[in-house]
KOLDRENMI-190219 format. One record per residue: x, y, z of N, C-alpha, C in turn; residue number from 1. Coordinates in steps of 0.001 Angstrom, whole numbers, plus 500000, padded with zeros to 6 digits. Example, Ala and Ser with C-alpha at 12.3 -4.5 7.8 and 13.67 -1.06 7.14 Angstrom:
{{513190,494310,507800},{512300,495500,507800},{513200,496700,507800},1};
{{512850,497750,507080},{513670,498940,507140},{512900,500030,507870},2};
//
This chain:
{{888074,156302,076529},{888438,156504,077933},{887871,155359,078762},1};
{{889149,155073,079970},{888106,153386,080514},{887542,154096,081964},2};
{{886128,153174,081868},{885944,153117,083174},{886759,154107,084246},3};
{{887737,153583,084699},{888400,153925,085673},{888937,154808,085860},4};
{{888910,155712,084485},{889619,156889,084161},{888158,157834,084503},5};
{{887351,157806,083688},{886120,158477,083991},{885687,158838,085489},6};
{{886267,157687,086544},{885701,157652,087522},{886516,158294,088664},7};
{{887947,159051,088145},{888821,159775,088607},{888673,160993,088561},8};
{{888153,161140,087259},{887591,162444,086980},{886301,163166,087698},9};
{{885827,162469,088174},{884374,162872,089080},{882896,162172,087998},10};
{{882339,162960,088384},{880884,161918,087742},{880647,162586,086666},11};
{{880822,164264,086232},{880386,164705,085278},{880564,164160,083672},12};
{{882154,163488,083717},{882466,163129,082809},{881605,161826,082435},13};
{{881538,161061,083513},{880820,159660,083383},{879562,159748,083394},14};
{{878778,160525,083635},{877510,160941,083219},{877380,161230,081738},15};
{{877982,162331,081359},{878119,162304,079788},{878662,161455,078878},16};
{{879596,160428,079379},{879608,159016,078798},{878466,158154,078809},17};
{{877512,157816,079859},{876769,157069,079777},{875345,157812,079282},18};
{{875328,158748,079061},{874206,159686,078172},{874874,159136,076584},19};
{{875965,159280,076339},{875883,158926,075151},{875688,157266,074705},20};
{{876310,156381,075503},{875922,155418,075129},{874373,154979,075350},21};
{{873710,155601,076176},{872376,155045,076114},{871484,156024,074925},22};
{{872117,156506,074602},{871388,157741,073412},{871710,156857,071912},23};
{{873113,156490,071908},{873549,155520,070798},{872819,153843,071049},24};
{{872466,153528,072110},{871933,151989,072356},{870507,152215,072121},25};
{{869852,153434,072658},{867858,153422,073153},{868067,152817,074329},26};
{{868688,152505,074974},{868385,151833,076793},{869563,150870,077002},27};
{{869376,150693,078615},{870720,149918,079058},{869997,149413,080060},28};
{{870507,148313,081071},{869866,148491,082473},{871456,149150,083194},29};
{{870983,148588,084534},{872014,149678,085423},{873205,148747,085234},30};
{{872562,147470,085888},{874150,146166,086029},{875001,146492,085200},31};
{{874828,146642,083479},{875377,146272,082411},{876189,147998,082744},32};
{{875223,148919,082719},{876124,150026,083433},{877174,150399,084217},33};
{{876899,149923,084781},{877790,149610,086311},{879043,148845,086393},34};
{{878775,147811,085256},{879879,147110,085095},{881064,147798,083897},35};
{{880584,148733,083091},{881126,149157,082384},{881991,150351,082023},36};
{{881186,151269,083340},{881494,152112,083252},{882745,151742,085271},37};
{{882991,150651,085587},{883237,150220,086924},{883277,150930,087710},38};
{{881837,151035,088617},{881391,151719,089581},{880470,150530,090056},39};
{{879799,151163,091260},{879005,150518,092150},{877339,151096,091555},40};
{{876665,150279,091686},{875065,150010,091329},{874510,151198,091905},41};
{{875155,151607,092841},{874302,152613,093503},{874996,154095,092707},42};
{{876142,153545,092727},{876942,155549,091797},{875946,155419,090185},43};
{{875495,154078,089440},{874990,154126,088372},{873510,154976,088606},44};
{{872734,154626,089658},{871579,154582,090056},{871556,156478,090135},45};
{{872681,156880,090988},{872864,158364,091506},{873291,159008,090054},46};
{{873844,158573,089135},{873627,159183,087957},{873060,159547,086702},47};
{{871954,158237,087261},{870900,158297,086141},{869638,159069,086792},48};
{{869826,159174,087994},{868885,160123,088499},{869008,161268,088348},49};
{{870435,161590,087743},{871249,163406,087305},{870721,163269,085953},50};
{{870914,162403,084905},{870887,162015,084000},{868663,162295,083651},51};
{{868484,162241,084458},{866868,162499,083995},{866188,163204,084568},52};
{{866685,163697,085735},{866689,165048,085885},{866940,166276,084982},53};
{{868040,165894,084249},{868920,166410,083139},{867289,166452,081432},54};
{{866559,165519,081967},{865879,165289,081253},{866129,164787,079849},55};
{{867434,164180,079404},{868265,163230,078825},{867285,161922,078509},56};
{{867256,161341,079606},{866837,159594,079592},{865367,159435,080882},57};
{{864803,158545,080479},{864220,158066,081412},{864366,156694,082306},58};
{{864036,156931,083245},{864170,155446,083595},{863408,154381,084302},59};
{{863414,152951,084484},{862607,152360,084255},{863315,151297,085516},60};
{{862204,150410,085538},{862672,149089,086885},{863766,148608,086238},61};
{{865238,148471,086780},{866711,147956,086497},{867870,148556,085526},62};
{{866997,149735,085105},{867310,150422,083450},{866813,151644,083289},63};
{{867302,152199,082278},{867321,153417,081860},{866701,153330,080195},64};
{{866443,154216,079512},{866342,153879,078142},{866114,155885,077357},65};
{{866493,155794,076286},{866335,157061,075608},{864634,157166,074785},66};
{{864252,156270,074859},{862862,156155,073581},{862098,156923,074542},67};
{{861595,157536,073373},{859752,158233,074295},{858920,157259,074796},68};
{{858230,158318,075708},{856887,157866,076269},{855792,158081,076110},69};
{{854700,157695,076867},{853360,158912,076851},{853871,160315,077568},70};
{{854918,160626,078604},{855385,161421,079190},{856653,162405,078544},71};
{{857036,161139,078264},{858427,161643,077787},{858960,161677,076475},72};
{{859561,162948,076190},{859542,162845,074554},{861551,162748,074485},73};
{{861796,161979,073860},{863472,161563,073390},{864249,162807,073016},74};
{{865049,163368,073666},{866491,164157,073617},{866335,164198,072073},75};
{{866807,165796,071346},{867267,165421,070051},{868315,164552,069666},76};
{{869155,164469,070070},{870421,163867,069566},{870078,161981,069415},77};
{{869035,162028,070478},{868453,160510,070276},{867130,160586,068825},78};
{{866444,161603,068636},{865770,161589,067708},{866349,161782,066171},79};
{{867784,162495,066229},{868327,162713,064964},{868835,161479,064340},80};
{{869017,160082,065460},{869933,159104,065186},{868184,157715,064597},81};
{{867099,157996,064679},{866168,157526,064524},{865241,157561,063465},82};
{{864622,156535,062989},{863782,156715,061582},{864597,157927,060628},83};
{{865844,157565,060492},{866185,158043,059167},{866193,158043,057888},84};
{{865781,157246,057533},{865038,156318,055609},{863532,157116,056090},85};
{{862947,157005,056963},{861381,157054,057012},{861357,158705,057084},86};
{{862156,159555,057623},{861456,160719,057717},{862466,161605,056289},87};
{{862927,160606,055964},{863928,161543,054394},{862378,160952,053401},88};
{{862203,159649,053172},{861046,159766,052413},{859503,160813,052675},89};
{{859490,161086,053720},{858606,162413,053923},{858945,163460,053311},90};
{{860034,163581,053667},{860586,164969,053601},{860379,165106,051833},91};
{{861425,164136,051134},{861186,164129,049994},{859755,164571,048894},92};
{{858938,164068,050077},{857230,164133,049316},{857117,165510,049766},93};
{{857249,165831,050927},{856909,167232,051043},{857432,167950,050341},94};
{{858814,168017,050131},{859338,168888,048883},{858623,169431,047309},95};
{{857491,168301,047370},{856579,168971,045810},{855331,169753,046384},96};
{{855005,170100,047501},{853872,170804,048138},{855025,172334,048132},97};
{{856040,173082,047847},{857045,174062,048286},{856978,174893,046845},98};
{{856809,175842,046533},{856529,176327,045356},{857875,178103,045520},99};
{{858449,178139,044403},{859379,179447,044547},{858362,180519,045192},100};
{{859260,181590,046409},{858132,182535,046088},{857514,182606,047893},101};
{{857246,181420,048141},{856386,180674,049373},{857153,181205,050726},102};
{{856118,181653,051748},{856761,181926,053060},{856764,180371,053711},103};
{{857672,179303,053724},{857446,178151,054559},{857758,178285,056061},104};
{{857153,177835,057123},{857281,177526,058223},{857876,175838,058935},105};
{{859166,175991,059212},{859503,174646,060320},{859207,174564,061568},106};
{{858751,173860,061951},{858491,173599,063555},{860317,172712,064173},107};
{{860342,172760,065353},{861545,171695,065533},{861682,170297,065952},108};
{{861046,169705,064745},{861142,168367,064623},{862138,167956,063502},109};
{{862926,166815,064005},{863876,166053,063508},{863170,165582,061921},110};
{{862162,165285,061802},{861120,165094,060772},{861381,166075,059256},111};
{{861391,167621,059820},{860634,168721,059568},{862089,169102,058912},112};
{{863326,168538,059611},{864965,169146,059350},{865201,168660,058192},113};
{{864875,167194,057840},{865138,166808,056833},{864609,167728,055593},114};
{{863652,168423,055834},{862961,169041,054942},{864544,170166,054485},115};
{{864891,170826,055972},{865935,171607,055837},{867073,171528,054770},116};
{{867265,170142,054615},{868776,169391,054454},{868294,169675,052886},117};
{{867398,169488,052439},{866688,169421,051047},{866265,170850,050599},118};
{{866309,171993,051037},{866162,173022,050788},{867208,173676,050162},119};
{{868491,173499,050287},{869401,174073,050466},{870052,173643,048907},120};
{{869791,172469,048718},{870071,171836,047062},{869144,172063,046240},121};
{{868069,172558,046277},{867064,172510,045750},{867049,173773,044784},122};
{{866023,173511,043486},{866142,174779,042667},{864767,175902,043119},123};
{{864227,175750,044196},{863119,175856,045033},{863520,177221,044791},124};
{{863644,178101,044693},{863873,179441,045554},{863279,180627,044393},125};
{{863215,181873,045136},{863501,182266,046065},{862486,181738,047336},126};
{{862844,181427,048413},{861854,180985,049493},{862113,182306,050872},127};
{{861305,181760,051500},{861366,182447,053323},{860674,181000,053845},128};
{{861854,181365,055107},{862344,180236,056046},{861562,180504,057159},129};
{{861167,180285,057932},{860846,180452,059213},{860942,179472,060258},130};
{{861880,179545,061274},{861480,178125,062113},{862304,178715,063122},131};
{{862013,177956,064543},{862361,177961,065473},{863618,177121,066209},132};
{{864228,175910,064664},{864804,175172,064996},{865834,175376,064918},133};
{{866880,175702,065699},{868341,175721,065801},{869295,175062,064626},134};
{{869116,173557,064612},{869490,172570,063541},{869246,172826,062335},135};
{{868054,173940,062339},{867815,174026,060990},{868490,174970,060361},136};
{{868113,176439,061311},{868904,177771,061475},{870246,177351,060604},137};
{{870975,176367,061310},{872473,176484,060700},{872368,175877,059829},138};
{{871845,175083,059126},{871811,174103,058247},{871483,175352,056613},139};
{{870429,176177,057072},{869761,176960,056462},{870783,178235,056101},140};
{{871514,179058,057112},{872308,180157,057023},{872948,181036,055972},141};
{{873572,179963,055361},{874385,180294,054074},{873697,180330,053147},142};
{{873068,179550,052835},{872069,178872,051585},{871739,180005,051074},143};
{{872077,180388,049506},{871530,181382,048574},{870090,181428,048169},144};
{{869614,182082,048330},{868411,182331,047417},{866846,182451,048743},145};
{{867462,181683,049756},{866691,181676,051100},{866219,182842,052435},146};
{{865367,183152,052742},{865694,184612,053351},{865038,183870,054562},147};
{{866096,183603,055316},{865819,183136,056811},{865088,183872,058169},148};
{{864206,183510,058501},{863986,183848,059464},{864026,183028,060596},149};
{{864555,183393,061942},{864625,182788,063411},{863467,183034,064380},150};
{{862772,182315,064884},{861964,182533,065691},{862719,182473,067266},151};
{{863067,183751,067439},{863704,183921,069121},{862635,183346,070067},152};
{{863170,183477,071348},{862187,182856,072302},{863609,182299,073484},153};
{{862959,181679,074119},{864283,180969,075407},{864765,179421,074757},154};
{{866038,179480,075235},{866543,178490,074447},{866267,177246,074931},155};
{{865936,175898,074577},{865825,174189,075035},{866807,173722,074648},156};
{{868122,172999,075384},{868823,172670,074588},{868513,170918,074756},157};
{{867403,170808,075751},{866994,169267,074518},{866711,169189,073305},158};
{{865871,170054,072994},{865350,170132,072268},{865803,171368,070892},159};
{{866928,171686,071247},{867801,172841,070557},{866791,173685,069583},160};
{{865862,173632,070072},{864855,175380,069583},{864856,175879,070803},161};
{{863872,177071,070415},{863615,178297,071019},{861819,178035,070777},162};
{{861924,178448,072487},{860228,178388,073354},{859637,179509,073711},163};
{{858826,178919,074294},{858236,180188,075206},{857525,181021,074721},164};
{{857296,182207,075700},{855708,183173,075039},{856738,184287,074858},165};
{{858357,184358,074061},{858413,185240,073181},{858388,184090,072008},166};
{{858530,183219,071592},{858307,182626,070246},{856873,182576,069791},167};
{{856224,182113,070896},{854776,181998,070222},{854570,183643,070027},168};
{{854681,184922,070357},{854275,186050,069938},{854421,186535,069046},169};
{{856376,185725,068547},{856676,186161,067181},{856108,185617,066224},170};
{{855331,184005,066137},{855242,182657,065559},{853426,183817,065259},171};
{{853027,184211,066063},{851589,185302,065866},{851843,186347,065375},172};
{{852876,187090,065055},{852624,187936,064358},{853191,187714,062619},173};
{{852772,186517,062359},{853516,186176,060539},{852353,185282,060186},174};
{{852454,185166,058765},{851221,184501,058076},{852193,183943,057210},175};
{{852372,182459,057264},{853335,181763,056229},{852266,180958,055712},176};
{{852705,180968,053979},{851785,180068,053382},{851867,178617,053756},177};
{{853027,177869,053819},{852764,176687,054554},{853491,176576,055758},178};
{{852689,175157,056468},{853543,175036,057682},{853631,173565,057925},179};
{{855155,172989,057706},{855355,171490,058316},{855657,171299,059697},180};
{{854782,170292,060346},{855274,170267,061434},{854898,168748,061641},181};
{{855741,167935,062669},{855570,166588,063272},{855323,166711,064732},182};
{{854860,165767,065095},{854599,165673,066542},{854782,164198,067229},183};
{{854922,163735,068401},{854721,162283,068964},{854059,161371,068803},184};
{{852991,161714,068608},{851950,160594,068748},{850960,160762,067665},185};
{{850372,159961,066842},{848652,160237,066718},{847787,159045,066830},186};
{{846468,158989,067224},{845676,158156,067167},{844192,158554,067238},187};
{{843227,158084,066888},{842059,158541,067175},{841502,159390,066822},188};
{{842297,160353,065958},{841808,161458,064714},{842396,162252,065587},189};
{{843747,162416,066448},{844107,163598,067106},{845722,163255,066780},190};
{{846621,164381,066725},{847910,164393,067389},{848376,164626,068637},191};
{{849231,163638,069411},{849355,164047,071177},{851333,164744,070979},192};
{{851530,165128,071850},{852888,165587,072178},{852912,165558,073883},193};
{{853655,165310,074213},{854020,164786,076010},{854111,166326,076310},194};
{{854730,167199,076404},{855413,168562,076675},{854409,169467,076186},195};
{{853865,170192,077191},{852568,171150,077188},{853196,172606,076321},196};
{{854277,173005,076229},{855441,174343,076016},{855345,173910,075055},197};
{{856195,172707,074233},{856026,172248,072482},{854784,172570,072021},198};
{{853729,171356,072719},{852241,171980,072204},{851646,173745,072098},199};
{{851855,174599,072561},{851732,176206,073160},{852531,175900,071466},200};
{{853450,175939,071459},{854020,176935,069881},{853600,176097,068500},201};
{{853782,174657,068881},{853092,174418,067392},{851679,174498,067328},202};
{{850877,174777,068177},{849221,175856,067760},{849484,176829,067279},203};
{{850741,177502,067913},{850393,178752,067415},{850985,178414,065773},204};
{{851766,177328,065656},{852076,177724,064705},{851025,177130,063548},205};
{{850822,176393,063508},{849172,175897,063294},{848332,177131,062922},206};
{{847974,178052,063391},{847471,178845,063631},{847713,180281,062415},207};
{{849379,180041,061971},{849937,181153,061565},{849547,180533,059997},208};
{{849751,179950,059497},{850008,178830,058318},{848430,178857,057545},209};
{{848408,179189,055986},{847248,179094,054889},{847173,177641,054950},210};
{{848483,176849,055005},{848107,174790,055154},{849274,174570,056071},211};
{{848568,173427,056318},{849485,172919,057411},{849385,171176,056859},212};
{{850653,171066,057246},{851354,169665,056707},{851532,168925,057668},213};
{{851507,167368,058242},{851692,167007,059782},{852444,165841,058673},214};
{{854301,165518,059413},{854869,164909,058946},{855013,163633,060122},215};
{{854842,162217,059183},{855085,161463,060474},{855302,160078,060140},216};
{{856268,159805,060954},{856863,158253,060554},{856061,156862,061081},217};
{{856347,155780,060591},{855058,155364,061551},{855276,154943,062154},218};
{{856049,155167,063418},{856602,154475,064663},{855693,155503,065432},219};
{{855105,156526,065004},{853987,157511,066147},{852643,157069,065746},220};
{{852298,156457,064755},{850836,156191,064300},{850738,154738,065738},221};
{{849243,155397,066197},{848290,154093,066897},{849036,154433,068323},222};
{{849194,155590,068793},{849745,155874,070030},{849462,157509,070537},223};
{{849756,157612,071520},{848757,158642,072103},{850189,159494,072996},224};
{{849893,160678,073842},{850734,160953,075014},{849698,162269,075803},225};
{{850090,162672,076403},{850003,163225,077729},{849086,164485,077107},226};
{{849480,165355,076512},{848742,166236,075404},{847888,166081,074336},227};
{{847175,166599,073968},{846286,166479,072992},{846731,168075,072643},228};
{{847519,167870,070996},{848050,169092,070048},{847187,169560,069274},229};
{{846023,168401,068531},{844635,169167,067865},{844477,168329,067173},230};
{{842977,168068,066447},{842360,166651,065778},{843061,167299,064325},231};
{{843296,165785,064226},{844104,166017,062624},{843170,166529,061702},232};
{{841756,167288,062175},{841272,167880,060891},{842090,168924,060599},233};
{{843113,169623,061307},{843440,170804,061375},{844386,170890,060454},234};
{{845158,169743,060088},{846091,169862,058879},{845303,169527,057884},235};
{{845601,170028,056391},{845738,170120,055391},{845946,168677,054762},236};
{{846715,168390,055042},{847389,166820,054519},{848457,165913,055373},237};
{{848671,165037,055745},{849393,164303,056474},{850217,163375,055574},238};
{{851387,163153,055992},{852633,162303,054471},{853127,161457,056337},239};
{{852767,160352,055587},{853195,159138,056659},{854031,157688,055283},240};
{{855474,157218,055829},{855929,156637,054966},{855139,154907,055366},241};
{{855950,154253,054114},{855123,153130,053639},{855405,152364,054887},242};
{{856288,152310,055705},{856296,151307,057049},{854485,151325,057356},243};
{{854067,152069,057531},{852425,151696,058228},{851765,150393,057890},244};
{{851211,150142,058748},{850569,149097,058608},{849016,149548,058047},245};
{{848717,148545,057309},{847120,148905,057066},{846388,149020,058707},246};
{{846322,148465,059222},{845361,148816,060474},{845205,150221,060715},247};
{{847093,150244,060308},{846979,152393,061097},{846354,153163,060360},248};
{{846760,152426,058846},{846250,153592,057747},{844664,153903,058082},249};
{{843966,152966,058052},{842644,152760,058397},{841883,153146,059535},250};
{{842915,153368,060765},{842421,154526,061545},{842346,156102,061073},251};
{{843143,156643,059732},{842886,157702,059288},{841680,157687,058581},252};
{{841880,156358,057716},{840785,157156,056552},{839165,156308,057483},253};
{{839044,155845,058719},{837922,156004,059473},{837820,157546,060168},254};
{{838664,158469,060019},{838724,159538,060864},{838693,160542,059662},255};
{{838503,159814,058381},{838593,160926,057050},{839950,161992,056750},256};
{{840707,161320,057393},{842028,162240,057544},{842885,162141,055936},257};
{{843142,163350,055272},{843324,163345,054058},{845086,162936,054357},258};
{{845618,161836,053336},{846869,161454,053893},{847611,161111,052107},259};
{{848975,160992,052458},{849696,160498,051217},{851208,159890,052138},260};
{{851104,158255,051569},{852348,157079,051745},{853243,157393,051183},261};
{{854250,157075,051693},{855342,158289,050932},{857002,156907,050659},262};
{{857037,156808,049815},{857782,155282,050053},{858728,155588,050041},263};
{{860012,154505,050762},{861145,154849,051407},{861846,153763,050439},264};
{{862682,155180,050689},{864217,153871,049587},{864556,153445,050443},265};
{{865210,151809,050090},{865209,150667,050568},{866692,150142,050157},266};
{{867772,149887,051399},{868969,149598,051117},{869914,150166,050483},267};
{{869441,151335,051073},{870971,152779,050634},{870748,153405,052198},268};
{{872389,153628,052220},{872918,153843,053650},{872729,155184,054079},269};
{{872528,155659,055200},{872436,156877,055465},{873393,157981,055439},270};
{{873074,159323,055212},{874168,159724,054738},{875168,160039,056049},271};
{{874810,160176,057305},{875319,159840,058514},{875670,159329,059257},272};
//
């Protein structure tokens, strides 16, 4: 659809055009906006202010961009399209910590789904599911041998789980033998997450779990945000893939943080 058509239609449409292209790019500035979508600097400006309000994108002096912050944590649909080799080699490693039998717990991280995608082929079973994640929910549904559980709560559709203090009540009343979960940031022997509501359920879910697993790519190692989620003594084990740099690694094992590199196949295409 061009420009000009979008702009007949009213803004809603052209708002959700330019959500997707800055979700498919990671950032734009406005000009390049403006010119593309042909409107005036100021209709770009008035829609990216809907647009992050919308809590979609953030934006920045001349530009907009989808990547997190210390504040701001990235739309799923921008996190599903990101570190895809890096969080399938997690996932993969986590798959030998999963034993038939096992109550597992997902948190709703893009990280944690991959785990999902791998459940479902797997000779793993019989298992129990537990998670709060929408993406996973369906991914999970059909799958034989799996006895799903949903963690209700109010719906995010940034974040396409379910929040709030009915999830964390349900997320408290279960004892799952393990629990994977990822988060934004870590540094300093802690995990951070921007969003105080995310943090509230993965304690609790933290909380519910005999081990807890912290999955993480290393585009979050050596960075911090707005929250403090809990010092990585609290997991069990941490699976970070081989992208890390020694410096980062070495902020764990100065923090004694028990960890396993998890190596990523290299030059095979995604399956998406």
């Amino acid at each position: 659809m061009s420009g000009g058509d979008q702009r007949e239609r009213g803004p809603a449409p052209r708002q959700a055009a330019i959500a997707e292209r800055v979700l498919a790019a990671g950032s734009a500035t406005a000009a390049e906006l403006a010119e593309r979508f042909d409107v005036s600097l100021m209709t770009i400006h008035r829609d990216l202010d809907e647009l992050e309000r919308q809590g979609l994108v953030r934006k920045f002096r001349g530009g907009v961009t989808a990547q997190p912050s210390g504040v701001f944590e990235s739309n799923v649909a921008y996190r599903l399209k990101t570190m895809h080799a890096e969080k399938a080699a997690v996932a993969e490693h986590a798959l030998k910590l999963i034993e038939p039998g096992m109550a597992v717990m997902l948190d709703d991280s893009t990280s944690t789904l991959e785990i999902a995608r791998r459940l479902g082929s797997s000779s793993i079973t019989p298992l129990t599911v537990v998670t709060n994640f929408l993406e996973a929910l369906t991914l999970l549904s059909s799958e034989r041998g799996i006895h799903l559980m949903a963690l209700g709560g109010d719906y995010d559709p940034l974040h396409s789980s379910f929040l709030g203090v009915s999830c964390m009540e349900a997320v408290q009343l279960l004892q799952v033998d393990i629990c994977f979960t990822s988060t934004s940031a870590v540094s300093g022997g802690f995990a951070y997450h921007q969003e105080q509501h995310i943090v509230s359920v993965k304690r609790a879910m933290l909380d519910s779990a005999a081990k807890n697993v912290l999955l993480l790519d290393h585009s979050k190692l050596g960075r911090v945000a707005l929250h403090r989620l809990a010092p990585l003594s609290r997991f069990d084990l941490v699976l970070v893939d081989d992208g890390a740099s020694a410096e980062l690694l070495r902020d764990l094992d100065e923090h004694k943080v028990p960890y396993e590199v998890c190596a990523t196949a290299r030059g095979v295409p995604d399956d998406d």
